[in-house]
C-alpha positions as CSV (number, residue, x, y, z in Angstrom):
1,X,0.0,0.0,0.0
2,X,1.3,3.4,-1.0
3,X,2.1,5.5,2.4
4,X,1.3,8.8,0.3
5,X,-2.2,9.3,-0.3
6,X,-4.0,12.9,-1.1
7,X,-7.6,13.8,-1.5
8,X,-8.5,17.4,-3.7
9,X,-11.8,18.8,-4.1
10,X,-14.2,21.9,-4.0
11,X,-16.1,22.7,-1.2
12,X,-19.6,21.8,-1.1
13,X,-20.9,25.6,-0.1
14,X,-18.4,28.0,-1.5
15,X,-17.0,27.6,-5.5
16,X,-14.3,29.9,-4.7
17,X,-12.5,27.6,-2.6
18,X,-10.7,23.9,-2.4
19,X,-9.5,21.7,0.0
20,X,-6.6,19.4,-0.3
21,X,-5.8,16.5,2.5
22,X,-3.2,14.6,2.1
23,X,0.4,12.5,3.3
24,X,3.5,12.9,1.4
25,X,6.7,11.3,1.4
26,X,8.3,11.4,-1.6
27,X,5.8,13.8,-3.4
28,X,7.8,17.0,-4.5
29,X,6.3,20.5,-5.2
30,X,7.9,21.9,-8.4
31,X,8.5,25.7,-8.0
32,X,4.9,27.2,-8.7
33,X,2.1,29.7,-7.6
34,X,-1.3,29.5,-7.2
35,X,-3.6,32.4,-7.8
36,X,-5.5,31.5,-4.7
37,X,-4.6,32.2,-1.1
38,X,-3.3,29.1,0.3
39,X,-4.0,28.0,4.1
40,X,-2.4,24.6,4.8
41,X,-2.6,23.2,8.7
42,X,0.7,20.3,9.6
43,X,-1.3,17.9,11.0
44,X,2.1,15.4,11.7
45,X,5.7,15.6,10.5
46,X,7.4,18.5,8.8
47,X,6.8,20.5,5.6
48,X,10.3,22.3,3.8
49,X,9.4,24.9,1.5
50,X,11.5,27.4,-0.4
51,X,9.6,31.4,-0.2
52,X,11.3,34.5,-0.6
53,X,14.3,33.0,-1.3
54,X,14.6,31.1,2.0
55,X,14.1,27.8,3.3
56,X,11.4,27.8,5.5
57,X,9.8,24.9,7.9
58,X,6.4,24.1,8.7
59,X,6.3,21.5,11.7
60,X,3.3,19.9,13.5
61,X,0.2,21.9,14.7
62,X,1.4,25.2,13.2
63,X,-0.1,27.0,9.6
64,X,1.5,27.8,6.5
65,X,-0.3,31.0,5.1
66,X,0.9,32.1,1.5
67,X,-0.4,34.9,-0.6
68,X,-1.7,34.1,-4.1
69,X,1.0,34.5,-6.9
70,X,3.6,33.7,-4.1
71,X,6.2,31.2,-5.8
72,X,6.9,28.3,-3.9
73,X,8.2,24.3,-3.8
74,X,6.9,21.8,-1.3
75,X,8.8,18.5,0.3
76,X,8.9,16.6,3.3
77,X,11.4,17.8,6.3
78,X,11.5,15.0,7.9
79,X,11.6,11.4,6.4
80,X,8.7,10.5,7.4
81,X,6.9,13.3,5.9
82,X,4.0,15.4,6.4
83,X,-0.3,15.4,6.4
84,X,-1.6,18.6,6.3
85,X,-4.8,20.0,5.5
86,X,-5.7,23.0,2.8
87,X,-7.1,25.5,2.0
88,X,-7.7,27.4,-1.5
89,X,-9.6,30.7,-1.2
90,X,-10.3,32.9,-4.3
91,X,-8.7,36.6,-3.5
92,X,-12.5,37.3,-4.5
93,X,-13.4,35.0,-1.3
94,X,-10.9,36.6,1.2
95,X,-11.5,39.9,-0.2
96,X,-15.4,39.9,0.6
97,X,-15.1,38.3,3.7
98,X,-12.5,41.4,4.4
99,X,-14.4,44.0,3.4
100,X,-17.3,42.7,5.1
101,X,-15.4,42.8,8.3
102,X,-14.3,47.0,7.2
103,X,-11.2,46.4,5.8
104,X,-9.7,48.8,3.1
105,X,-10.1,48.0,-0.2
106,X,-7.3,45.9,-1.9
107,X,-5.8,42.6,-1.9
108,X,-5.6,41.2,1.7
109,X,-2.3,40.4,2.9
110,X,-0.4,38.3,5.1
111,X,3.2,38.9,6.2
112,X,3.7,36.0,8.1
113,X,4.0,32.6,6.3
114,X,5.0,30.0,9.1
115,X,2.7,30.4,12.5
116,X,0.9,29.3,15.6
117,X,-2.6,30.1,16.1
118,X,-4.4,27.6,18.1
119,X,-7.9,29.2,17.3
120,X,-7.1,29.2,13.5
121,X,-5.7,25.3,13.7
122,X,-9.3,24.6,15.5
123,X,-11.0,26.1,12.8
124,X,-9.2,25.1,9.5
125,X,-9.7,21.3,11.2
126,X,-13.6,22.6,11.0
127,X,-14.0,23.5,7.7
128,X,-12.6,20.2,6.9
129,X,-14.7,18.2,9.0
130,X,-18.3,20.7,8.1
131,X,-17.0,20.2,4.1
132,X,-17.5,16.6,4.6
133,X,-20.6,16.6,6.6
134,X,-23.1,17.2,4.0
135,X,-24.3,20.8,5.9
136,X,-24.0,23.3,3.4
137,X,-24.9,25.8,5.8
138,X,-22.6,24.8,8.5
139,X,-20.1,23.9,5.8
140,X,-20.3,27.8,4.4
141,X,-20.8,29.1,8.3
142,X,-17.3,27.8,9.3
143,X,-15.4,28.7,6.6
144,X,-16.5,32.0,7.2
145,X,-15.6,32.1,10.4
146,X,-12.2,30.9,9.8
147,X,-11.2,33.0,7.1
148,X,-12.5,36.5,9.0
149,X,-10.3,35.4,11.7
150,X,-7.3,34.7,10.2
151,X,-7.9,38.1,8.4
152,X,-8.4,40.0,11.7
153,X,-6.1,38.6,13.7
154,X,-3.0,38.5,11.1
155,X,-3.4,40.6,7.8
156,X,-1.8,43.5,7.4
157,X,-1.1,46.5,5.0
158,X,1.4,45.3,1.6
159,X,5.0,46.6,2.7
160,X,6.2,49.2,-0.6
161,X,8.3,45.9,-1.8
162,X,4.9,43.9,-2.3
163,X,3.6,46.8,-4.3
164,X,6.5,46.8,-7.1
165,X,6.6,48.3,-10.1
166,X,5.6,47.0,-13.2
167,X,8.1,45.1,-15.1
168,X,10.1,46.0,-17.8
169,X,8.3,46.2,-21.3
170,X,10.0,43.3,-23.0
171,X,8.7,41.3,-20.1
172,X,5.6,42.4,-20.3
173,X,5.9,41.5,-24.1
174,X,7.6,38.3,-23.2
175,X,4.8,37.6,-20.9
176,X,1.8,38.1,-23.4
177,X,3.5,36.0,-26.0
178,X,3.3,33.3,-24.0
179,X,-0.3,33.6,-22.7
180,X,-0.6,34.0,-26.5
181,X,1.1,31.0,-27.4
182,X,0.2,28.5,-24.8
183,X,0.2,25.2,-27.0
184,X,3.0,26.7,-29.1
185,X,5.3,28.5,-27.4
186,X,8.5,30.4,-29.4
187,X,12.1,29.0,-28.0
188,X,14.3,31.2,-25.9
189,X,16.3,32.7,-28.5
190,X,13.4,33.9,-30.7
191,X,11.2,34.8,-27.9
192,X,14.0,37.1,-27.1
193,X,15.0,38.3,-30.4
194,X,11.0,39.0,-30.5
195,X,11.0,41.2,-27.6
196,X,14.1,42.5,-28.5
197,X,16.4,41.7,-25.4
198,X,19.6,38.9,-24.9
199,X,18.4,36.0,-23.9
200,X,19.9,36.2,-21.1
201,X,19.5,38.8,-20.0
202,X,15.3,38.1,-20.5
203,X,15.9,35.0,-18.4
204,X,17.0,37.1,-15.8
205,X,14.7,40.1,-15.9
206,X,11.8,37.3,-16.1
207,X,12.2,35.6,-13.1
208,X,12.8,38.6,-11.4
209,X,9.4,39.8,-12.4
210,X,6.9,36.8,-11.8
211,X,9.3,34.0,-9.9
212,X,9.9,32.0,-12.8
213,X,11.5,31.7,-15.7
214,X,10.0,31.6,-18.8
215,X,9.3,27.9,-19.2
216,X,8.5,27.1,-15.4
217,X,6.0,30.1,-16.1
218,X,4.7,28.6,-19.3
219,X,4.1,24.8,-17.1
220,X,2.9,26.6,-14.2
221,X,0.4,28.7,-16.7
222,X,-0.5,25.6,-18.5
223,X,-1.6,23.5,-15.3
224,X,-3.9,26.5,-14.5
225,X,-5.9,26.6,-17.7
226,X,-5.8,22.9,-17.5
227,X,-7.5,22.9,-14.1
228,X,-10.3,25.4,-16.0
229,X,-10.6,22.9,-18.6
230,X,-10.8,19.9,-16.5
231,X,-14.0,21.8,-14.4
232,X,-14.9,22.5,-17.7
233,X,-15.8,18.4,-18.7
234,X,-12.7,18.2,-21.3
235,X,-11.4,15.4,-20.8
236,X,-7.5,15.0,-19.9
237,X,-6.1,13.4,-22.9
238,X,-8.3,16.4,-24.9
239,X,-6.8,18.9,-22.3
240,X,-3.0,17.9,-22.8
241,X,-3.2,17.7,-26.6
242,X,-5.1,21.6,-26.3
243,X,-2.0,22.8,-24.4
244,X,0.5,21.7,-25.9
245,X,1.3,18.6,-23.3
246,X,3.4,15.9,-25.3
247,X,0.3,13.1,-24.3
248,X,-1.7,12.5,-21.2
249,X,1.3,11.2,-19.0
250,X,3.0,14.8,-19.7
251,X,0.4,16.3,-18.6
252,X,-0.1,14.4,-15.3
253,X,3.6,14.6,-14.0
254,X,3.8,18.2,-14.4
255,X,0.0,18.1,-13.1
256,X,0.3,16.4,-9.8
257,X,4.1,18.3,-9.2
258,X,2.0,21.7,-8.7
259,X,-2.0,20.5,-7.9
260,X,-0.8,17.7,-5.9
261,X,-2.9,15.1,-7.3
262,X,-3.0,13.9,-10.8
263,X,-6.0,15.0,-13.3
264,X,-8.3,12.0,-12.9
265,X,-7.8,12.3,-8.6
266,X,-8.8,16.0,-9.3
267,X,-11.9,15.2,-10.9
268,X,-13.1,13.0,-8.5
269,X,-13.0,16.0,-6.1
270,X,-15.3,18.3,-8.7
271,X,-19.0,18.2,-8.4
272,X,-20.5,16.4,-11.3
């Protein structure tokens, strides 16, 4: 019997969120961002995951609270690994829950990433529990209640660093040709020639920008629009050849290294 197992699916009362259990061992993250907030609880072991450029370590009983578009990996600290329960808010979500509490406009923000919060470990274990329980009412009640409180109790105002700039035009270009040509993506040298920067020197700038470089972007974008897809009722081996995927199996490595689960767990998780 496989000592990893992993369970994804929507909650029954809100569209705008997921919920991923599961136990890893071997299961690695590849670098990626999610457009969603992303509230994960350790329930045993030890999570290692590179943020910000650092190494950071999310042991048992404490959260792991990331901002959406936040690049990250995943792997167990400890060989034993980790369980942990998750949760995938929409900024639309957390944003109406915020301004329902009187919150400035904006994005909600989180500084902290790694943290104890007893209250907030109670209620994420809630959700969980209510999601299964066949309540929509309670299931949408508690969710509610544990979002607004990890809102009031630990967002904060973007530092100036959050708020950057926008990026340099040939990255913006670089960028667009890509969403563009999602299935058929230019190579390095004439995506650069295109934009009219060194290649290199367009890696560089790139990451910088959005976290990746260009073709970890490209994957990472290309799991996204399959998950749309897949919720959609294409079905995966009509999803990979749409995006450009070599054949299914493509699609499912890179799938399950940033959802977690491979397509056809994902779908069992989606209402029918």
């Amino acid at each position: 019997m496989s000592r990893e197992v992993a369970h994804y699916r929507r909650h029954p009362a809100e569209p705008g969120v997921d919920l991923l259990s599961a136990r890893y061992v071997t299961h690695r993250y590849a670098r990626h961002a999610h457009a969603t907030y992303t509230v994960g609880l350790i329930e045993s072991g030890v999570e290692e995951f590179e943020h910000a450029g650092s190494l950071l370590r999310a042991t048992t009983g404490q959260l792991l609270l990331l901002n959406p578009e936040v690049v990250h990996t995943g792997h167990a600290g400890v060989p034993e690994g980790w369980r942990y329960r998750v949760l995938y808010p929409t900024v639309d979500v957390v944003a109406q829950i915020a301004a329902e509490l009187g919150a400035p406009s904006g994005t909600p923000y989180f500084p902290q990433t790694v943290l104890d919060d007893p209250e907030a470990v109670r209620l994420l274990r809630a959700v969980h529990h209510s999601a299964d329980g066949g309540d929509a009412l309670a299931a949408s009640s508690t969710l509610h209640r544990a979002l607004a409180g990890l809102l009031r109790r630990h967002a904060a105002r973007p530092p100036r660093s959050v708020s950057r700039g926008a990026p340099p035009r040939a990255v913006r270009a670089a960028r667009e040709i890509l969403h563009e040509r999602l299935s058929d993506p230019p190579s390095l040298d004439d995506l650069a020639a295109t934009v009219g920067a060194g290649r290199f020197a367009l890696l560089r700038a790139f990451r910088a920008a959005y976290g990746l470089p260009p073709h970890a972007y490209l994957v990472n974008l290309r799991v996204q629009r399959a998950r749309a897809l897949l919720d959609a009722g294409v079905r995966p081996a009509e999803v990979a050849a749409d995006l450009g995927f070599t054949d299914q199996a493509h699609l499912t490595r890179h799938f399950k290294r940033i959802v977690g689960v491979p397509p056809g767990a994902y779908l069992l998780g989606r209402p029918a």
